[in-house]
Backbone bond lengths (Angstrom), bond angles and torsions (degrees), N, CA, C in turn:
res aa  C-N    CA-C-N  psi(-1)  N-CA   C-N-CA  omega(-1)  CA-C   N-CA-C  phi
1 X - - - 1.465 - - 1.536 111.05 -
2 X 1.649 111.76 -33.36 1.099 89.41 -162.96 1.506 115.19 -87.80
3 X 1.477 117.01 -20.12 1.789 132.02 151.00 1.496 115.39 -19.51
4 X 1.476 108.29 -45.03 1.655 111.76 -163.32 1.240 99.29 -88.85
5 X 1.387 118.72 -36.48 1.713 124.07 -176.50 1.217 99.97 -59.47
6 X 1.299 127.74 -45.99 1.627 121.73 -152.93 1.737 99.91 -76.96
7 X 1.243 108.16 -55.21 1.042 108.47 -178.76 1.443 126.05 -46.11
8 X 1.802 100.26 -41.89 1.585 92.14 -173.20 1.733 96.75 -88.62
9 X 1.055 129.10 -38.33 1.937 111.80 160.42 1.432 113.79 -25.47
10 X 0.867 109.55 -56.87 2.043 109.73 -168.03 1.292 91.42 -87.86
11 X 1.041 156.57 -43.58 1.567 145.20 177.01 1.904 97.18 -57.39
12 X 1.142 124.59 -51.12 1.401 114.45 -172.42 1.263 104.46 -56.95
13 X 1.628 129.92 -50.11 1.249 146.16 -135.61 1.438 94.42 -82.84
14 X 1.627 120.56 -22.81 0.974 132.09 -158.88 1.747 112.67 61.36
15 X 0.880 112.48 54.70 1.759 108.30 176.37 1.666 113.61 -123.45
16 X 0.771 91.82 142.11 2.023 104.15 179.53 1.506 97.37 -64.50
17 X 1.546 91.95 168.90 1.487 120.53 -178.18 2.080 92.42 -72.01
18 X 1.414 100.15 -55.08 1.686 95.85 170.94 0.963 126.45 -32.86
19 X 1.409 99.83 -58.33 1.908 106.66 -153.45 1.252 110.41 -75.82
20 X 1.608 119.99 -17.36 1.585 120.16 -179.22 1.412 91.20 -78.13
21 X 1.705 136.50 -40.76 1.115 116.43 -138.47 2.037 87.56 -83.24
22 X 1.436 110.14 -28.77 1.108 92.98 -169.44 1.614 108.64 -90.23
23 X 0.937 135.04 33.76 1.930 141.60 143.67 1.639 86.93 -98.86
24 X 0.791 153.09 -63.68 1.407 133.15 -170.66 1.577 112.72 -64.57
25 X 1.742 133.74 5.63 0.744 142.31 -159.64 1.729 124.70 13.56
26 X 1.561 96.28 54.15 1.588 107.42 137.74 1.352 140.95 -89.24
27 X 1.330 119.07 143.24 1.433 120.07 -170.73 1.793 110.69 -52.99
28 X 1.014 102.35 -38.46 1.538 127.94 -161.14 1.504 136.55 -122.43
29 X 1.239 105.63 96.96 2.156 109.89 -179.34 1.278 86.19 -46.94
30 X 0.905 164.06 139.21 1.690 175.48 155.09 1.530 111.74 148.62
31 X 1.316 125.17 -16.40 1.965 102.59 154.41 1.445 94.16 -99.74
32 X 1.601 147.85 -2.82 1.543 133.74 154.33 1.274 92.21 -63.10
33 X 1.316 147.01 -69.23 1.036 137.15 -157.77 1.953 113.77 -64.60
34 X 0.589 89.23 -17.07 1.873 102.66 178.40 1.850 96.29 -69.47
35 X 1.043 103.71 -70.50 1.597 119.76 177.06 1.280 122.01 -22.82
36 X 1.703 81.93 -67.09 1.703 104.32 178.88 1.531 118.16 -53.74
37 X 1.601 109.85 -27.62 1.437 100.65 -169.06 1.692 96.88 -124.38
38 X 1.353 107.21 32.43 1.582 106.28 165.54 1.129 139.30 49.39
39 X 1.273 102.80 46.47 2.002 131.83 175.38 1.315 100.54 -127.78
40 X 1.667 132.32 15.13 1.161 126.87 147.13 1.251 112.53 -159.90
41 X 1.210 122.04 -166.97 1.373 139.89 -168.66 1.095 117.14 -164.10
42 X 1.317 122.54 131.13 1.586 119.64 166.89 1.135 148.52 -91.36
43 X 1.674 164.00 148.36 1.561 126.88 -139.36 1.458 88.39 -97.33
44 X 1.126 99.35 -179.83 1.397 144.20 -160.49 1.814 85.41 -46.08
45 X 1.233 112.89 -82.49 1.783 122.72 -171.44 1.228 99.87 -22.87
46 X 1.767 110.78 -64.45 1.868 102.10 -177.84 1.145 128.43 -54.50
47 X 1.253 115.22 -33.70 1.736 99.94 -170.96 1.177 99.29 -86.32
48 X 2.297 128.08 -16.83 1.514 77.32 165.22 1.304 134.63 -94.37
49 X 1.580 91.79 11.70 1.763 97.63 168.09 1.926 106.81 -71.18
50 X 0.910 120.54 -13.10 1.591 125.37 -177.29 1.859 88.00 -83.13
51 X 1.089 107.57 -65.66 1.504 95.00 -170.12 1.211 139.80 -55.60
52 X 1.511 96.65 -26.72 1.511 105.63 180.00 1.781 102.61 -78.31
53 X 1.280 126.60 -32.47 1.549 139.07 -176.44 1.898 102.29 -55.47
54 X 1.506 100.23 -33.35 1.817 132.64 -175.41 1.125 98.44 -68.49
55 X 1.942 122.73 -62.44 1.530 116.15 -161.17 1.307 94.33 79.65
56 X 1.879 128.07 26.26 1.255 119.35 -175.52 1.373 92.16 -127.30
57 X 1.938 138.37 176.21 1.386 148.11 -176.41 1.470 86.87 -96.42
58 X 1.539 117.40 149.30 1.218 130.91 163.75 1.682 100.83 -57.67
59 X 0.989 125.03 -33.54 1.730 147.68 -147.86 1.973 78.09 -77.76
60 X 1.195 97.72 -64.88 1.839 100.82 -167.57 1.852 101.49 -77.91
61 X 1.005 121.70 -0.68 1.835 105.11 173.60 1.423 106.84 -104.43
62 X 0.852 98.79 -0.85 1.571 120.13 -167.22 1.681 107.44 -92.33
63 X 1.304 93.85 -51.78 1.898 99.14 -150.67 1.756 102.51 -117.21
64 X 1.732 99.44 -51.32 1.365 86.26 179.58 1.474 124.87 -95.56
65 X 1.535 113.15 -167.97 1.417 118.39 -168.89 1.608 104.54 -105.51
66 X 1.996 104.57 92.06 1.458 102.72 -170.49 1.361 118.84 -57.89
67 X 1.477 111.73 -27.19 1.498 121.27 -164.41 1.351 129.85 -82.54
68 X 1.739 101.88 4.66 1.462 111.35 179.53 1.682 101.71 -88.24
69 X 1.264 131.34 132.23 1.152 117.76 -162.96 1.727 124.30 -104.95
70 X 1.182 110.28 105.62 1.791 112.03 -154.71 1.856 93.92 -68.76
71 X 1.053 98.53 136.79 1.436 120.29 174.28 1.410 120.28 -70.37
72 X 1.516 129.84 136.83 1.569 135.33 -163.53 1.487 103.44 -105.43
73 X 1.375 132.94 150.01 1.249 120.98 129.72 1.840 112.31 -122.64
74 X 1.350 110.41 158.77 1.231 122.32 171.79 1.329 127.35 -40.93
75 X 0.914 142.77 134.33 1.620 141.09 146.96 1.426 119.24 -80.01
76 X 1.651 126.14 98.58 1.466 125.77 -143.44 1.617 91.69 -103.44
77 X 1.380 128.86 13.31 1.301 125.49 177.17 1.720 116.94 111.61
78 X 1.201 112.03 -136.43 1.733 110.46 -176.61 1.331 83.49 -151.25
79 X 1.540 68.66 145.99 1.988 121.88 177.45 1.486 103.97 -132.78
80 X 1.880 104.87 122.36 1.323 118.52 168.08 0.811 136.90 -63.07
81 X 1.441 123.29 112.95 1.695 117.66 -172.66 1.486 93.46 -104.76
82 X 1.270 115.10 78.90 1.749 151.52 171.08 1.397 120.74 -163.83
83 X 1.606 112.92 -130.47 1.045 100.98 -173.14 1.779 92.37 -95.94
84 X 0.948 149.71 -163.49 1.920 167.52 -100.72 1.260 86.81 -126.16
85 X 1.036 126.17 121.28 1.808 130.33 147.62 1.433 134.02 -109.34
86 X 1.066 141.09 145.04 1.410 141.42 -157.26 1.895 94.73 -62.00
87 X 1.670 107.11 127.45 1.253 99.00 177.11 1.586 107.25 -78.39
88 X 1.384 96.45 126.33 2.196 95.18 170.27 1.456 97.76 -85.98
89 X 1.369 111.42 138.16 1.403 122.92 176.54 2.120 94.26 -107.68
90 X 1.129 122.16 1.47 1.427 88.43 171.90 1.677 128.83 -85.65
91 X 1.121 128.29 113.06 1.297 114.89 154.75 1.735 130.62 -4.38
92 X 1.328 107.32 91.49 1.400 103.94 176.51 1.831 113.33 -103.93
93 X 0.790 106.09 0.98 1.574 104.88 148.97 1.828 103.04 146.36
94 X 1.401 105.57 -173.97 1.571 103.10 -173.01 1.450 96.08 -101.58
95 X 1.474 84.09 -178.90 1.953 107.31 175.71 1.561 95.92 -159.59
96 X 1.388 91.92 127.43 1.937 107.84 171.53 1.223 109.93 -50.48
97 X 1.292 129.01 162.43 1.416 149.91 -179.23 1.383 119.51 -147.76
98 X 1.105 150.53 154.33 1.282 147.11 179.68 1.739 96.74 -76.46
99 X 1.261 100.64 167.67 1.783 91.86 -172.67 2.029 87.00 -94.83
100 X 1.075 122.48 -19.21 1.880 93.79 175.58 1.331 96.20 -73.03
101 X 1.259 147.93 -13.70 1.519 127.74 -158.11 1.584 95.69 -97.66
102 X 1.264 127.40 18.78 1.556 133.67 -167.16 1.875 90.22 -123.55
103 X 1.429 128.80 30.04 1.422 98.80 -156.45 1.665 88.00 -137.76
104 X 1.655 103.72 128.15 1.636 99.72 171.57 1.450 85.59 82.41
105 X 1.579 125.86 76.14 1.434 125.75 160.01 1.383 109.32 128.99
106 X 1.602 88.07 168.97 1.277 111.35 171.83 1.223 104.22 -106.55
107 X 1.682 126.25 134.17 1.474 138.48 176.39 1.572 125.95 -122.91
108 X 0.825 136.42 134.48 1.754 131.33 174.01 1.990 90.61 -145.45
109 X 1.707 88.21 167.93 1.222 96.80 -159.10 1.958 92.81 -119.74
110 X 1.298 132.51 127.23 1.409 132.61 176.43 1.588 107.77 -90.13
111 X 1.122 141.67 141.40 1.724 144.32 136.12 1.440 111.23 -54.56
112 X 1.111 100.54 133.72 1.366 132.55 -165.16 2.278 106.58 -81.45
113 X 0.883 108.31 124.84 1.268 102.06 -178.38 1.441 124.21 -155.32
114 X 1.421 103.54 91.77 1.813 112.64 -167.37 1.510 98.87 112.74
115 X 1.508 103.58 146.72 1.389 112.27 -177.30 1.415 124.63 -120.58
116 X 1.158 98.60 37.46 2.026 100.15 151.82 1.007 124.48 -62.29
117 X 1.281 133.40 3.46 1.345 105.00 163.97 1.837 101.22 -145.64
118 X 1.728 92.87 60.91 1.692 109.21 174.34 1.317 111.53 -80.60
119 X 1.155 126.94 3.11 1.925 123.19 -174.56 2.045 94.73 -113.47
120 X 1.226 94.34 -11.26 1.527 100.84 145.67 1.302 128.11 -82.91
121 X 1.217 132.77 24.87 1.660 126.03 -159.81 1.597 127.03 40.10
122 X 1.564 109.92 26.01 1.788 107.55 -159.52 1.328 84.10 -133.83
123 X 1.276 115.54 111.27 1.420 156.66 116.92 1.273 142.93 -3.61
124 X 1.478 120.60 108.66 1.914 91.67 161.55 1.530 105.41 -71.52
125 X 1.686 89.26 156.81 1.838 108.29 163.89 2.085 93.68 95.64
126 X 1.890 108.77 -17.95 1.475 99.63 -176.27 1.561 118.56 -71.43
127 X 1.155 118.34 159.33 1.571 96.24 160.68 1.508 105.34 -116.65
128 X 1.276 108.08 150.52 1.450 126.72 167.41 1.833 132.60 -87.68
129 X 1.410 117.14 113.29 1.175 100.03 -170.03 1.454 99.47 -113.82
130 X 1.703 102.84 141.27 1.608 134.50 -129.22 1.584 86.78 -139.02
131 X 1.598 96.11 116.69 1.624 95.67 151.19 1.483 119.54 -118.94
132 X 1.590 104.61 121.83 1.493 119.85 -155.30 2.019 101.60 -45.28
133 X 1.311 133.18 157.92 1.154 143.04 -173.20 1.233 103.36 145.56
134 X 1.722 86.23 144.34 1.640 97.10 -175.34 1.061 107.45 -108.65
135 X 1.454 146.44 7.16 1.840 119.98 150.40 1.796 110.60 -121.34
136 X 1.232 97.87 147.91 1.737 109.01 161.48 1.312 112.55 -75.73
137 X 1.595 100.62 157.46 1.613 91.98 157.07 2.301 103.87 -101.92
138 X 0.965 109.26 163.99 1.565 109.51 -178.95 1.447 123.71 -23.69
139 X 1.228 153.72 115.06 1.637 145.94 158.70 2.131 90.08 101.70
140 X 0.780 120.67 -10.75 1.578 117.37 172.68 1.421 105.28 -52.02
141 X 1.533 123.66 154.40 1.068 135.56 149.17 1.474 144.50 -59.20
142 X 1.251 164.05 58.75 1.178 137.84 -119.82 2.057 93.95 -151.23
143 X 1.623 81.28 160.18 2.290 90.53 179.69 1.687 85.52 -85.18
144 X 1.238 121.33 147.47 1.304 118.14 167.73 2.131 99.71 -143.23
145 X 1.521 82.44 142.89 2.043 86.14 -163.00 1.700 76.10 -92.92
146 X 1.247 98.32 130.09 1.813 115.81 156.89 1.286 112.18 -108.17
147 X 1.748 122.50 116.06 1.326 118.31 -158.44 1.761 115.28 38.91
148 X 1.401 123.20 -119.79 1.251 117.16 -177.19 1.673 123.51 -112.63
149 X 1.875 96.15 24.43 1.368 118.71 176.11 1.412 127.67 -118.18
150 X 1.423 119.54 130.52 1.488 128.65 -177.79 0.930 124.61 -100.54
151 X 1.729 121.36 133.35 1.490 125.20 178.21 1.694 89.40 -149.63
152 X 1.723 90.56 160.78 1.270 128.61 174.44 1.261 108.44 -81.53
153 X 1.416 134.77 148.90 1.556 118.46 175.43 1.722 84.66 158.06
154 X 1.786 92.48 137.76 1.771 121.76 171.20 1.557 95.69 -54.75
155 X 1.126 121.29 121.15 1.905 126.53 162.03 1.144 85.71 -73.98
156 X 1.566 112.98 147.55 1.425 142.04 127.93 1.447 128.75 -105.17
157 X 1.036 143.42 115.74 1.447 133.25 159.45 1.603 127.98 -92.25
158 X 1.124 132.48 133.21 1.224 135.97 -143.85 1.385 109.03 -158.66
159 X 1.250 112.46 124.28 1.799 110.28 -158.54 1.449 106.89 11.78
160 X 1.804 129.86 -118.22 1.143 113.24 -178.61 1.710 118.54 -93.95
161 X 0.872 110.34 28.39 1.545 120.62 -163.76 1.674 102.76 -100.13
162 X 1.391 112.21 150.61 1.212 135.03 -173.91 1.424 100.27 -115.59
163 X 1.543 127.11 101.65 1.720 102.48 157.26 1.634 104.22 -125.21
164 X 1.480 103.03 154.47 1.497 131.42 177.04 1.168 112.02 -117.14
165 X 1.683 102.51 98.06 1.220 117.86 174.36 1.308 135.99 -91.44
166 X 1.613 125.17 124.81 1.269 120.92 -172.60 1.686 101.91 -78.27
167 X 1.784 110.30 155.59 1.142 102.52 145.65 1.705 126.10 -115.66
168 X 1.396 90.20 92.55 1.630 91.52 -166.11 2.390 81.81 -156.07
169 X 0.851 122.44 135.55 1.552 128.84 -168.61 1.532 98.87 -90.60
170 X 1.709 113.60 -16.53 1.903 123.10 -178.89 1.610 94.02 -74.42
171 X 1.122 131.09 -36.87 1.464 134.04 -172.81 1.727 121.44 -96.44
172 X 1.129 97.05 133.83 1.380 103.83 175.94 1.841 117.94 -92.11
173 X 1.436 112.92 148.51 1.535 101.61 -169.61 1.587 108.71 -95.55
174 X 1.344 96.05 149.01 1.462 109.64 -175.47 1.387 113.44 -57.88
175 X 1.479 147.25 130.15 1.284 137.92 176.41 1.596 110.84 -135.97
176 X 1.704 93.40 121.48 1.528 91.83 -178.74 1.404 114.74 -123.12
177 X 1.306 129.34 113.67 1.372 132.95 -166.53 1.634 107.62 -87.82
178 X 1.060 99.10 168.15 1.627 100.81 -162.03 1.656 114.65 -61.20
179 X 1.558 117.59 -37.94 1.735 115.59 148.08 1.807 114.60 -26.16
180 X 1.628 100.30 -51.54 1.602 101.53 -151.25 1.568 100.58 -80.14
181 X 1.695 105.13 -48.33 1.409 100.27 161.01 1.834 139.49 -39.13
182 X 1.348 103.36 -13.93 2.033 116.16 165.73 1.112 108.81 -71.41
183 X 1.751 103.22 -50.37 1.387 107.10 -171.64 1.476 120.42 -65.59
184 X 1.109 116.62 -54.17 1.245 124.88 -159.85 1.708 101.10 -97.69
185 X 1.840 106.43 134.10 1.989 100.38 163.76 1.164 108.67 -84.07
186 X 1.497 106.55 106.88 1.498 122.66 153.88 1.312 121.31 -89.16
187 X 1.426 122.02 127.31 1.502 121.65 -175.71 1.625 111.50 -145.84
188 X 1.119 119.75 137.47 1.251 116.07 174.62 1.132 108.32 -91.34
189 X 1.638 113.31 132.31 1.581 117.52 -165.37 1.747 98.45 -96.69
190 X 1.846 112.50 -31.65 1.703 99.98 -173.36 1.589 101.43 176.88
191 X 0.950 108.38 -171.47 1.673 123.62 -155.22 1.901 102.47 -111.74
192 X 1.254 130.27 103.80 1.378 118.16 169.72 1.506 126.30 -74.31
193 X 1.606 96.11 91.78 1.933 101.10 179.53 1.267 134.32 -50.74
194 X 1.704 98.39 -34.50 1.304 113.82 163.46 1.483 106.10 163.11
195 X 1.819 114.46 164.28 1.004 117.48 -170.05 1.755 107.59 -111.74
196 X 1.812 99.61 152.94 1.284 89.67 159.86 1.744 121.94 -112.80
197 X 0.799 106.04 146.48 1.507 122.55 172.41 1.278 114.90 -68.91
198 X 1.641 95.54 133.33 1.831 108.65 -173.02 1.173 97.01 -131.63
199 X 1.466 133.48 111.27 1.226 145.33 -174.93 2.123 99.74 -82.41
């Protein structure tokens, strides 16, 4: 394991068989190359001088399989789980996912902000991971943009009526009747698969 790690670390890093050997101050790319193809090993001190050069755990160059490549999604900002908050569209950074939870869609993940819908288990500070689509089916969870504001909230549909229901009994649910629905852009931005918890 640890042959394939090294190799594919310094292949990502883009660095020569040299240039590692000379931060490890060897004379010679030929004990990297020894390594790499597993007719040696180096003690303990080097690799964690290799790991730390990595930004990787001795624990993971060691044991796991660096080169399988874990899948990202975005963090597209916060969505009010209250009343409507300005949707932020910038990218504030990723969060891993298992690679089946990446499959059949497009996904990004929102921050959680206000707690209407805490008898749902959803949190401020949680994030929610969202696979983009524009309809629910009835009692589903979903981010929905009201005019140029986002909230979390149970859809209902009801003859022509739209309601967004909190689950929190402090909040009242949004109700838009087919008049209010002209007025106002209502759109469903996606489906909440589930949240994670940020202690």
């Amino acid at each position: 394991m640890f042959s394939e790690n090294l190799r594919y670390l310094r292949k990502q890093a883009q660095h020569s068989q040299e240039y590692l050997a000379k931060q490890l101050n060897y004379k010679s790319f030929t004990t990297i190359q020894k390594w790499e193809d597993g007719t040696s090993k180096p003690s303990y001190a080097v690799i964690a001088k290799i790991a730390s050069i990595y930004n990787v755990s001795v624990n993971d160059i060691m044991e796991k399989d660096l080169t399988i490549q874990i899948p990202t999604v975005p963090i597209l900002g916060t969505v009010r789980g209250g009343e409507p908050i300005f949707a932020q569209q910038q990218i504030q950074g990723y969060e891993p996912v298992e690679p089946q939870e990446t499959n059949n869609g497009e996904y990004f993940y929102l921050e959680v902000v206000g707690d209407s819908m805490k008898d749902d288990r959803i949190l401020p500070g949680d994030i929610l991971y969202v696979r983009k689509q524009n309809t629910l089916n009835n009692g589903e969870i979903g981010i929905v943009l009201v005019d140029d504001e986002a909230t979390v909230k149970r859809v209902y549909f009801k003859n022509n009526t739209l309601i967004l229901q909190p689950s929190n009994d402090n909040y009242q649910p949004l109700v838009f009747d087919e008049q209010q629905l002209q007025q106002h852009q209502v759109q469903i931005l996606g489906k909440v698969i589930h949240n994670k918890i940020r202690y």
